[in-house]
C-alpha positions as CSV (number, residue, x, y, z in Angstrom):
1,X,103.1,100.2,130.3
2,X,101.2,101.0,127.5
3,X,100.5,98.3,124.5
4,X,99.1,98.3,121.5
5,X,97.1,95.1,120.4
6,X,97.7,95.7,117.0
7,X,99.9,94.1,113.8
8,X,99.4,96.9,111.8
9,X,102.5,99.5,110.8
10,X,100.0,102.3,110.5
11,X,98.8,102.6,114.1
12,X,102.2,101.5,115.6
13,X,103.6,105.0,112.8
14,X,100.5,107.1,114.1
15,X,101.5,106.3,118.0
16,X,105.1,106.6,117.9
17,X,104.1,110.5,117.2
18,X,102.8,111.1,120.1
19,X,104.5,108.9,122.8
20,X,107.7,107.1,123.0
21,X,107.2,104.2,125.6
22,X,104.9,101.5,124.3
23,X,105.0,97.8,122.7
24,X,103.5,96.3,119.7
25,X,102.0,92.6,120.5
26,X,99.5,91.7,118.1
27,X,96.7,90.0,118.3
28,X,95.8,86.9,117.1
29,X,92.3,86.5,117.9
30,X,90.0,86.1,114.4
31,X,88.5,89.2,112.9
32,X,85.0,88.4,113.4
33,X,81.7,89.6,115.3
34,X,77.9,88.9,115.3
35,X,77.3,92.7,115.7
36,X,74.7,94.2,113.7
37,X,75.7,97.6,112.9
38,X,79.1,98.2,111.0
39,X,80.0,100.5,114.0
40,X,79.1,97.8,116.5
41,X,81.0,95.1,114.4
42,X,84.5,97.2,114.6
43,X,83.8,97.7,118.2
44,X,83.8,94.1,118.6
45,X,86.6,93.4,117.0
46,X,88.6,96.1,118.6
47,X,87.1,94.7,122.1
48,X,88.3,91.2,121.3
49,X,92.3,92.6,120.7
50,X,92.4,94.6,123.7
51,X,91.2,92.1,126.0
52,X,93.4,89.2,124.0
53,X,96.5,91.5,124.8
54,X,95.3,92.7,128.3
55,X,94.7,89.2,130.0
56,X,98.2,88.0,129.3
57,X,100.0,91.2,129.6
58,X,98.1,93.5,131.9
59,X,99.2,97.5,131.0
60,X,97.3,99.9,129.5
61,X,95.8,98.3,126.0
62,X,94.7,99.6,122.5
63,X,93.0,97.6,120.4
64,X,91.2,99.0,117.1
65,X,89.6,97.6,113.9
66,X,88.8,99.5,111.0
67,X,86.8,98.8,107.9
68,X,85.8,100.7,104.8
69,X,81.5,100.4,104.9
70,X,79.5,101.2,101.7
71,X,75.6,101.0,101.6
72,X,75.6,98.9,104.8
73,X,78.1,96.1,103.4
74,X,81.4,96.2,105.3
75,X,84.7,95.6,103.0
76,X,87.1,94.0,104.6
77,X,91.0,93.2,103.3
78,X,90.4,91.9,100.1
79,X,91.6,88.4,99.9
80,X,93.5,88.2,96.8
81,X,93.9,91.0,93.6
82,X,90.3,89.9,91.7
83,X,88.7,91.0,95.0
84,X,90.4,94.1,95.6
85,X,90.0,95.1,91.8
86,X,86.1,94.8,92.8
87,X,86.1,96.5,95.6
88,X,87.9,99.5,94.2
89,X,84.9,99.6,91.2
90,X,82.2,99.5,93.4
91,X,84.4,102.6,95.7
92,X,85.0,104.5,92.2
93,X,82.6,107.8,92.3
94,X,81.1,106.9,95.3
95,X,81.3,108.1,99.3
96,X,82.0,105.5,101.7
97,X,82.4,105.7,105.2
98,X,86.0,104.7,107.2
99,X,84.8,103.7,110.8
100,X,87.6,103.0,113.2
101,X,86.0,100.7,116.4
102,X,88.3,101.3,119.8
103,X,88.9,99.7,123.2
104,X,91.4,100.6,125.3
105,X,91.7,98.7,128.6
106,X,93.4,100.2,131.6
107,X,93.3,99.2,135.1
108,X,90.6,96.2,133.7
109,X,87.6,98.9,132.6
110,X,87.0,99.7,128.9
111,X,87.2,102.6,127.2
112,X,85.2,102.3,124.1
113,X,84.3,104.1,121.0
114,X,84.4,104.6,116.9
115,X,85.5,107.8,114.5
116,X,83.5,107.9,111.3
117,X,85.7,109.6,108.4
118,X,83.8,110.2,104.6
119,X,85.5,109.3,101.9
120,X,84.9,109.8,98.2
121,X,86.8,108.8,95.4
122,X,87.3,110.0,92.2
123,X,85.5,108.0,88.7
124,X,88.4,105.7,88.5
125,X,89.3,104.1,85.0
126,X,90.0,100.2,84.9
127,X,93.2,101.4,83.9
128,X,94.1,103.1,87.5
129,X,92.5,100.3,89.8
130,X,94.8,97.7,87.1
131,X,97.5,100.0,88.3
132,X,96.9,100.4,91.5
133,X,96.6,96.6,92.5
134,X,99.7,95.4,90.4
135,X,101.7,97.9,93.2
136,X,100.0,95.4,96.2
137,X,99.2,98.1,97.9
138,X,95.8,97.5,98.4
139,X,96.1,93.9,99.4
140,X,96.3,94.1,103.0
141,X,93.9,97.3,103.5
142,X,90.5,97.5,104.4
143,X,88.3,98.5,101.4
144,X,91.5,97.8,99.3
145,X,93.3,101.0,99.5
146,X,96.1,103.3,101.6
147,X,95.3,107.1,101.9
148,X,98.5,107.1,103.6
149,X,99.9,105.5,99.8
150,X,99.4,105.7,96.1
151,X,95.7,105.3,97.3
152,X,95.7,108.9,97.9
153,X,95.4,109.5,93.8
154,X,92.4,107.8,94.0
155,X,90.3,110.1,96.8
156,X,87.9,113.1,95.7
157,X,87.9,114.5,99.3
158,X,87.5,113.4,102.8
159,X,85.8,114.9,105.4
160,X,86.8,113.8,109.0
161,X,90.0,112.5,110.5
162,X,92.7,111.8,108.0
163,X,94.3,109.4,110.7
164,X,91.2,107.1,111.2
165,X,91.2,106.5,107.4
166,X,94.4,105.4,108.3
167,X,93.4,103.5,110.9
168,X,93.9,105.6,114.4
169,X,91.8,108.0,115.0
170,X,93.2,110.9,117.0
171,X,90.2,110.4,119.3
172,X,92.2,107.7,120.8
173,X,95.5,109.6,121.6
174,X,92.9,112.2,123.3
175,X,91.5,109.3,125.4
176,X,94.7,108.3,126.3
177,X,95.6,111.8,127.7
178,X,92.9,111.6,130.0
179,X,93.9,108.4,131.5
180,X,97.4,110.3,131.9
181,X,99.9,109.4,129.3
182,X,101.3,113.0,127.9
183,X,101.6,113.1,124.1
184,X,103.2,116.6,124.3
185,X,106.6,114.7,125.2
């Protein structure tokens, strides 16, 4: 059985593409790490939901964890609108990197890994972020927006996989393959 660690509509959306048979149980283990490196930190985190899911379930698990990373400094979901307003200045004009940490348990090894997307946005006016927020959109999102959303007019370009900005990278379906679940059903 395969599960996915995960409470996020998103990746559930992203994996119902490619296979039919799997369950959603979240995680509730808290979203932190003492990693160093942004990469190593969603790699942690990822680690933490897949083997959360995997010890009281068994199966095949996914767990990810994505966050929006600019000069170093990891932005998370912002906690209320104030924060997301500030995160989407400091994005505005800028590239910033989407990095999508994976760990995907199956027969009790770990399959680990990250994507790394680019991402810039467009010089946004205090009028668009105002805009933007008041829709709540960005509130539950990593670096406070949705590509997959309204927070598509805010993006320059991207350069990298679309689905890891929206957290699941297609690296992850191709992992899965190997281990022998078909997406081409």
């Amino acid at each position: 059985m395969l599960l996915l660690a995960s409470q996020s509509p998103r990746r559930k959306e992203i994996l119902s593409r490619f296979f039919k048979d799997f369950k959603v149980i979240p995680s509730d283990i808290i979203e932190e790490s003492y990693s160093k490196t942004p990469k190593e930190h969603a790699i942690e985190v990822a680690r933490k939901k897949a083997w959360d899911i995997y010890s009281k379930f068994g199966g095949t698990v996914i767990g990810a964890d994505t966050i929006v990373v600019l000069n170093d400094k990891i932005l998370g979901k912002p906690k209320n609108e104030d924060e997301a307003k500030k995160m989407l200045k400091m994005l505005s004009g800028k590239i910033h990197e989407v990095i999508t940490g994976y760990c995907i348990i199956h027969e009790g090894k770990e399959i680990k890994g990250f994507e790394v997307t680019e991402v810039k946005f467009r010089e946004l006016s205090n009028e668009e972020i105002e805009s933007y927020v008041k829709t709540k959109e960005p509130l539950d999102k990593a670096g406070a927006y949705g590509i997959q959303g309204k927070g598509a007019l805010l993006v320059e370009w991207i350069r990298g996989d679309y689905y890891n900005v929206m957290g699941f990278p297609i690296k992850i379906i191709l992992e899965l393959q190997k281990l022998g679940f078909n997406p081409w059903l």
